[in-house]
N, C-alpha and C positions, 0 to 999 in steps of 0.2 A: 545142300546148295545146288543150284539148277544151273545150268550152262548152255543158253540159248545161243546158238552155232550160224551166222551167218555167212553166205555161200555165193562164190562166184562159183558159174558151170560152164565146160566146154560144152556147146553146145550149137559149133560150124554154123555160126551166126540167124540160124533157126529160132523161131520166138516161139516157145512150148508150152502151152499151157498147163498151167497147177504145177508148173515146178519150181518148190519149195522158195525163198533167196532167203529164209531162216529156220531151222529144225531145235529142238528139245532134244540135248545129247539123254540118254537113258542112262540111268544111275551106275551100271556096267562100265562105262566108260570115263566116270568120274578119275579113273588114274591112268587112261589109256594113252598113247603115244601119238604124237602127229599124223605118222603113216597110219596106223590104227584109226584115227576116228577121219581120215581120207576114206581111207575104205570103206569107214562104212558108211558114212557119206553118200558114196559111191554105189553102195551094195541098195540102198535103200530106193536110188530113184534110176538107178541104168546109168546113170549120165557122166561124165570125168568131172573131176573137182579142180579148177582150176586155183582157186584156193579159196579161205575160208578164215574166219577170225571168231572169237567167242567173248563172251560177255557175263560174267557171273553174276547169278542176282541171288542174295540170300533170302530165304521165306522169312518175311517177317512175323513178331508174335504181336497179336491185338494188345493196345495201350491196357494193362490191370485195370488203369483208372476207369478206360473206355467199359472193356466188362465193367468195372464193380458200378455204374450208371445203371448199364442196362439189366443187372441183377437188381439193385435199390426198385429200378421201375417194377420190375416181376413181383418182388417183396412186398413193394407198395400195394399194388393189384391187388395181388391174394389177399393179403390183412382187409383191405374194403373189403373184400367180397368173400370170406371166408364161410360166413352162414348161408351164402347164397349157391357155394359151386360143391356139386356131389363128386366129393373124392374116390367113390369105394372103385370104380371102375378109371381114374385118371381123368382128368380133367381136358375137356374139349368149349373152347371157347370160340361162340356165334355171334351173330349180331351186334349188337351196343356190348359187350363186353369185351369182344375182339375186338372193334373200332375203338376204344377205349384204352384197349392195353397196344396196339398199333400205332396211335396217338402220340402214346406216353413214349413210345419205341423210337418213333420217326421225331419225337421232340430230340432228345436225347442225342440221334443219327446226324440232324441236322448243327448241332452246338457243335460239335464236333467237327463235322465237314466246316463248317465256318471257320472255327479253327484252324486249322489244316491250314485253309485257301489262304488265312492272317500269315501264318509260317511261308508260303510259298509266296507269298506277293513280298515281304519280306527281304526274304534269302533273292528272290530278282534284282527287285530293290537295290541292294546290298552288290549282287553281280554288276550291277549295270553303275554302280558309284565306284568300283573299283576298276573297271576298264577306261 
């Protein structure tokens, strides 16, 4: 799990450039203590921490179903084109047969992202019926 840390800085009302107002705690710190990840806070840009709050985002795993799409498309490919692609050295795909299986790929990418956008419009939807 990731712990993106954002950050108020003292900083005697000076405007500083490239100083962070969100950092990626490092996995070290995954159990570390308030004053601990101040410090290093701290340690990382010179600057005092006036204070700071954090945000957990778990790494999500690609939908099976998403893979098992874009494995059927690969699948599909090869079986067409089996007498046509020399395995002995791995297969490198150019031209119309790369545009073909990119096709198949970006078909597959976009059902999905379609999807997605139906869930998200949705779940607003749904926000905005309930306030």
């Amino acid at each position: 799990m990731k712990r993106k840390v954002f950050v108020r800085w003292e900083t005697d009302g000076e405007e500083i450039e490239n100083l962070p107002e969100e950092m990626e705690l490092p996995e070290e710190l995954s159990d570390a203590s308030d004053d601990e990840i101040t410090n290093w806070l701290s340690d990382q840009t010179g600057w005092l921490v006036i204070g700071w709050n954090y945000e957990e985002e778990e790494e999500q795993e690609p939908d099976p179903e998403f893979v098992g799409q874009l494995v059927d498309v690969f699948e599909d490919f090869l079986e067409k084109h089996k007498d046509e692609l020399d395995t002995s050295e791995g297969v490198i795909l150019a031209g119309s047969k790369y545009d073909e299986l990119s096709a198949g790929l970006s078909e597959v990418s976009r059902r999905w992202l379609s999807a997605c956008d139906g869930v998200l419009a949705d779940s607003n939807r749904k926000e905005k019926e309930e306030k």
